[in-house]
C-alpha distance (Angstrom), angle and dihedral (degrees) to the residues before:
residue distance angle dihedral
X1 . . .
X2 3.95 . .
X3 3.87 118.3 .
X4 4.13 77.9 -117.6
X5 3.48 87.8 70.3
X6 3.74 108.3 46.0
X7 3.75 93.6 42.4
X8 3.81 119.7 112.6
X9 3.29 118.1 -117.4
X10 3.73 103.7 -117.9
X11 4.12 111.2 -125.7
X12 3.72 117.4 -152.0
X13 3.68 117.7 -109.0
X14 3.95 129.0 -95.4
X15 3.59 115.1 -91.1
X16 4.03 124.5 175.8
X17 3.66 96.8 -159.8
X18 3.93 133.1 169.1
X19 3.57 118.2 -81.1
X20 3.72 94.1 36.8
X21 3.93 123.4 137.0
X22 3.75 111.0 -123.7
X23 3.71 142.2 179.8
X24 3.93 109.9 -157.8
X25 3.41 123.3 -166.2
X26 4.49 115.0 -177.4
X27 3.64 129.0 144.2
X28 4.12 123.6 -46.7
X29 3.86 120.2 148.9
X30 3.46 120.6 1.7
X31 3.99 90.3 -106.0
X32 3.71 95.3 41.7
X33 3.96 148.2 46.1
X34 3.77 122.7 -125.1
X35 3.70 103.9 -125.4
X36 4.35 120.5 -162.4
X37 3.27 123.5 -167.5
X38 3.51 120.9 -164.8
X39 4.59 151.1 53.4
X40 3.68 116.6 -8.4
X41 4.03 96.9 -128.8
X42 4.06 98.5 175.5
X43 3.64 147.5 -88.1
X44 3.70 119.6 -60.5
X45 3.94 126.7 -160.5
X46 3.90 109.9 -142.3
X47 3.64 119.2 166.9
X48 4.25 92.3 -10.5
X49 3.99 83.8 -61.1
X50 4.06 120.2 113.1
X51 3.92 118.8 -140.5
X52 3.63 125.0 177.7
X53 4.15 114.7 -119.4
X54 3.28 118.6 -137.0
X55 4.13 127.1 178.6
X56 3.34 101.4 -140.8
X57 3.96 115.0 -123.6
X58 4.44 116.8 -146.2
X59 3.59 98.7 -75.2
X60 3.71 89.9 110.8
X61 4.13 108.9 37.4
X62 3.38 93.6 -139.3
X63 3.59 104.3 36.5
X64 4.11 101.1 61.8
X65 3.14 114.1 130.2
X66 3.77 107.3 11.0
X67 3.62 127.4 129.8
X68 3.82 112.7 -112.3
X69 3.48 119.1 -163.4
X70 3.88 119.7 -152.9
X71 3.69 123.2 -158.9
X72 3.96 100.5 -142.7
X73 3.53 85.4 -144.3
X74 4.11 88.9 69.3
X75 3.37 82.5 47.4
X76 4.39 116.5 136.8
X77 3.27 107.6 149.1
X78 4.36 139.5 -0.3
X79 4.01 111.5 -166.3
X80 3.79 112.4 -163.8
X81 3.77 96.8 -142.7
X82 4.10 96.1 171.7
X83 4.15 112.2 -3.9
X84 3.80 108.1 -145.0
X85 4.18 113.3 -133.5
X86 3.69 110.1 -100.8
X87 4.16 116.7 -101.7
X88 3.92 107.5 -109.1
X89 3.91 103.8 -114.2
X90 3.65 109.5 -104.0
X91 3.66 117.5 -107.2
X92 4.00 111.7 -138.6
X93 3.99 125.0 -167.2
X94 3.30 111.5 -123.2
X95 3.53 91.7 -132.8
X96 3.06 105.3 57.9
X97 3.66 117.7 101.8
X98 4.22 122.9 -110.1
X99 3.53 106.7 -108.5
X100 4.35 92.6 48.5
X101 4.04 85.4 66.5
């Protein structure tokens, strides 16, 4: 055997970025989960306590399109339906003045 050959192929790391489709399950009523469906906005700080944003997709008629926000701590279960590519980080010129960014 080569060293070709036994090598593992190296898998790229986990990212949750923006843009990705996601089905969230996290706590609701004692007897059930609260499941959202829909695009992975970001994280949002209220109070010192991180949820997860979500714009909710159709699934529920009246729910498209509204911001959900997740406490991570209610958090059971994040499926990456469709992951979104990650936006290459802008490169700024240092000399370029503040307000022209």
């Amino acid at each position: 055997m080569n060293a070709q050959s036994t090598s593992v192929t190296k898998k790229p790391s986990i990212v949750l970025t923006a843009g990705s489709k996601v089905k969230v399950r996290s706590a609701g009523t004692r007897d059930d989960a609260l499941v959202s469906t829909g695009v992975f906005r970001g994280l949002v700080s209220v109070g010192g306590d991180n949820s997860l944003a979500v714009e909710l997709d159709g699934t529920v008629k009246e729910e498209k399109g509204k911001i959900r926000l997740i406490p991570l701590n209610a958090l059971l279960a994040l499926d990456v339906l469709e992951a979104a590519k990650p936006e290459e980080e802008k490169r700024v010129d240092p000399g370029t003045p503040g307000y022209f960014r």
